[in-house]
N, C-alpha and C positions, 0 to 999 in steps of 0.2 A: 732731882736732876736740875743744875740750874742750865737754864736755857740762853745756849752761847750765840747760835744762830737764829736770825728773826727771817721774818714775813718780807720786810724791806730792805734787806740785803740783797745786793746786784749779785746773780750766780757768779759772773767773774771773780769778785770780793769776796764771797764763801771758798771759791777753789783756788785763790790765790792764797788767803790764811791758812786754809785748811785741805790741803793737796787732797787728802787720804778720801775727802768727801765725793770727788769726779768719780770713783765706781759705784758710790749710792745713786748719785744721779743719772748713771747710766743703768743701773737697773732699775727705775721706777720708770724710764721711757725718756726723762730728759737729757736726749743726747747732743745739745747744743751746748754744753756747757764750757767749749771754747771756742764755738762762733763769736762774730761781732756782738752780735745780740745779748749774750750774753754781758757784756757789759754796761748795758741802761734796762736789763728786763729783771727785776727782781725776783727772786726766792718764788713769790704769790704770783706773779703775773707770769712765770713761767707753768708754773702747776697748771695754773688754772688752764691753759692754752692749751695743756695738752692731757684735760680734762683729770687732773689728779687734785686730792683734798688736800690741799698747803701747809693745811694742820698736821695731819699724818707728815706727809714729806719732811718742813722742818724737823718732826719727834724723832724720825729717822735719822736725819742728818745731822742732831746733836747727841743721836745712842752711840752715832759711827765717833764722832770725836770723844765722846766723854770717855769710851771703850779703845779707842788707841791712846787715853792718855793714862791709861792706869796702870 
């Protein structure tokens, strides 16, 4: 799988390329991901805040795209 989404992607920038990903990140808990915040807290510094493994979240959020783009 190659890996579309990173660590240091702003959540805004993930959900603005990638619509289909705002209901991954609302089932993993992060549910800001059309607050302000969202656009200066990255991928990682959003995880981590609301205590999830970043590593996991990104894997997640590049199964959801690589699986709607097939």
């Amino acid at each position: 799988m190659a890996q579309t989404i990173k660590k240091d992607m702003t959540i805004a920038e993930v959900v603005m390329k990638w619509p289909e990903t705002a209901g991954t990140f609302m089932e993993w808990g992060l549910h800001c991901y059309g607050c302000a915040v969202a656009k200066y807290e990255n991928v990682e510094q959003g995880a981590v805040a609301h205590g999830i493994d970043p590593d996991k979240l990104v894997e997640a959020l590049n199964e959801k795209v690589e699986k709607d783009e097939e």
